[in-house]
C-alpha positions in Angstrom: 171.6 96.6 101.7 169.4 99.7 102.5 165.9 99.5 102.5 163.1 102.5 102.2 162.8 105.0 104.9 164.3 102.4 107.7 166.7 101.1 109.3 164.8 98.2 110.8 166.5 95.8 108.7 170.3 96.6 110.4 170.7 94.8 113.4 169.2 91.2 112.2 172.2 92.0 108.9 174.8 92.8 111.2 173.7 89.4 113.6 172.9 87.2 110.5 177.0 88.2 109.4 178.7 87.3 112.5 181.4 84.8 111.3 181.0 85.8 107.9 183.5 87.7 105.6 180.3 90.1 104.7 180.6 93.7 106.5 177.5 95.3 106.6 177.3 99.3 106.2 174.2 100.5 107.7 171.9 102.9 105.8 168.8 103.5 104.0 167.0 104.6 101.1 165.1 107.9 101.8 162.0 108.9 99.9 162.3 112.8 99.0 159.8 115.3 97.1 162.5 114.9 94.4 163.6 111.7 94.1 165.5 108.6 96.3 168.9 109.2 98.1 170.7 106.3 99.3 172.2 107.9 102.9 175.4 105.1 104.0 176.4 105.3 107.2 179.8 104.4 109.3 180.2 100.5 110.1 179.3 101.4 114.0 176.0 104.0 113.5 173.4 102.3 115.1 170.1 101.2 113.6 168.1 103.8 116.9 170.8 106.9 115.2 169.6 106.3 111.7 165.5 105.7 112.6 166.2 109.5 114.5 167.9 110.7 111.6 164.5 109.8 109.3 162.2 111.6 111.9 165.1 114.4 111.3 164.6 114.4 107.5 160.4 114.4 107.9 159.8 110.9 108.4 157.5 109.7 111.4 158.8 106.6 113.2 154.6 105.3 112.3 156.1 105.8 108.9 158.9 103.8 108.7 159.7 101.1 105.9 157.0 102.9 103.7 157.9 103.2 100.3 155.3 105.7 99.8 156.4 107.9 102.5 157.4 111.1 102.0 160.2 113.0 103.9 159.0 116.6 104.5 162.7 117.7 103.7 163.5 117.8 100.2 166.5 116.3 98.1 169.5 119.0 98.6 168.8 119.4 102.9 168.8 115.5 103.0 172.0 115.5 100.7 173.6 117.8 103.3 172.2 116.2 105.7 173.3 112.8 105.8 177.0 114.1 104.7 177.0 116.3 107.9 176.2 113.0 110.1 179.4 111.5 108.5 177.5 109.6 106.0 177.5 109.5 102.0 174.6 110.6 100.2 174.1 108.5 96.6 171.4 109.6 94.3 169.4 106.2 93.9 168.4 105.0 90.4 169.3 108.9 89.3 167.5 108.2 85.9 164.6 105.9 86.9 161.0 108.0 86.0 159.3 107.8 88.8 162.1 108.6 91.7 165.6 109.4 90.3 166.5 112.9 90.8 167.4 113.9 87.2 163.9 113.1 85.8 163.4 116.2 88.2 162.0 119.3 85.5 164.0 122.8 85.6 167.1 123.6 87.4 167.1 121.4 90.4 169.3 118.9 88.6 171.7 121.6 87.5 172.3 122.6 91.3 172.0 118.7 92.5 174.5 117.0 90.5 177.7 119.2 91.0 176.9 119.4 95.0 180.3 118.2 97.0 178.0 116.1 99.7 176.5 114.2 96.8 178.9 111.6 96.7 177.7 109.7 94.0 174.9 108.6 91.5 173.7 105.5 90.7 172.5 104.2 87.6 171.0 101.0 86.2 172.3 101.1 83.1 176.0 100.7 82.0 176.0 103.6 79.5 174.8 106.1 82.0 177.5 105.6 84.1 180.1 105.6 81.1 178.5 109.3 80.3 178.4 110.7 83.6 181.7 109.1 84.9 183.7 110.8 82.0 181.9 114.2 82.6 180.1 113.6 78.7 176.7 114.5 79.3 176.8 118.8 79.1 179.1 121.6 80.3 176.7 121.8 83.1 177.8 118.2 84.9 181.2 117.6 85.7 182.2 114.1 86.3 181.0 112.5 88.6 181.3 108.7 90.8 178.5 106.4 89.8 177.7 102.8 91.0 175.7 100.5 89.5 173.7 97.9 92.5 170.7 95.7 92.4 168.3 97.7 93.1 166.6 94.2 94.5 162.9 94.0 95.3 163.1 90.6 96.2 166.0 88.2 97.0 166.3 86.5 93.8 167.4 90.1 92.6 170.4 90.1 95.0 173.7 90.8 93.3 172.1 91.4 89.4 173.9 94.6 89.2 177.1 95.3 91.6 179.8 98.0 91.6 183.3 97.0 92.5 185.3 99.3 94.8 189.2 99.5 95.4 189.9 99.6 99.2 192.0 98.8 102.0 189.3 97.0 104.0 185.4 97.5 103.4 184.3 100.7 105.0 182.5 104.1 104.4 186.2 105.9 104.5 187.1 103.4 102.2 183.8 104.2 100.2 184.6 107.6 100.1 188.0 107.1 99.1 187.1 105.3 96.0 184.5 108.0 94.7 187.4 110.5 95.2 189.4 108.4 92.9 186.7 107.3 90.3 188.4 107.2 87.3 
């Protein structure tokens, strides 16, 4: 569960879990020039690390939880960014009109998509991911992990759309591990 430009939402996940078999991964959905890029953090990052990451990234704590904020950094710093924190950086929604980073114009897509600290991209639709997985869009995208997730604006949206991930144990190594190994 991330949720726009906070991390508010972390510690009453991780309390509401206790006794559970759910593992929560802390993170957030961050609001760029360019588009949305899921940041996931390790299992132990606190809620306070990640709200001083956003102020980091551009995004006053009186601005936290806003959709329509703005970060003042855009999409490639954030990418590295959140990947030299120990996080993975997921394009959200990467084809969505209003705030996927391909419906970006011009080049920036070119550069975006082959970058090593964007893990992943994530997609809505099933045949997106078939095309980018398998590296058949154009000579200018190699393959690359996708996910497919809710995308939930309310609860009764929860779990529409999932991903399935081959681990050990649930984790962001374990994350990681599986987008290395997307095929």
């Amino acid at each position: 569960i991330t949720d726009h430009n906070s991390a508010g939402w972390i510690d009453t996940m991780r309390t509401a879990s206790v006794g559970s078999s759910v593992t929560i991964l802390p993170g957030v959905e961050i609001t760029t020039p360019e588009g949305h890029i899921l940041a996931l953090f390790p299992i132990d990052h606190s809620a306070d690390v990640i709200a001083d990451f956003l102020v980091a990234v551009g995004i006053p704590r009186a601005q936290h939880g806003r959709k329509e904020t703005i970060s003042t950094d855009h999409a490639e710093d954030i990418i590295r960014k959140v990947d030299g924190a120990g996080g993975v950086a997921i394009a959200a929604h990467a084809n969505e009109k209003n705030s996927g980073l391909l419906q970006v114009k011009g080049q920036f897509k070119m550069r975006v998509v082959p970058m090593s600290e964007l893990a992943a991209l994530e997609f809505t639709k099933q045949a997106d991911i078939d095309r980018f997985s398998a590296g058949k869009v154009s000579a200018d995208y190699p393959p690359k992990p996708c996910v497919q997730s809710s995308d939930s604006h309310s609860l009764a949206e929860i779990g529409r759309r999932t991903t399935f991930l081959k681990m050990h144990e649930p984790s962001l190594n374990g994350i990681r591990q599986a987008f290395m190994d997307h095929e």
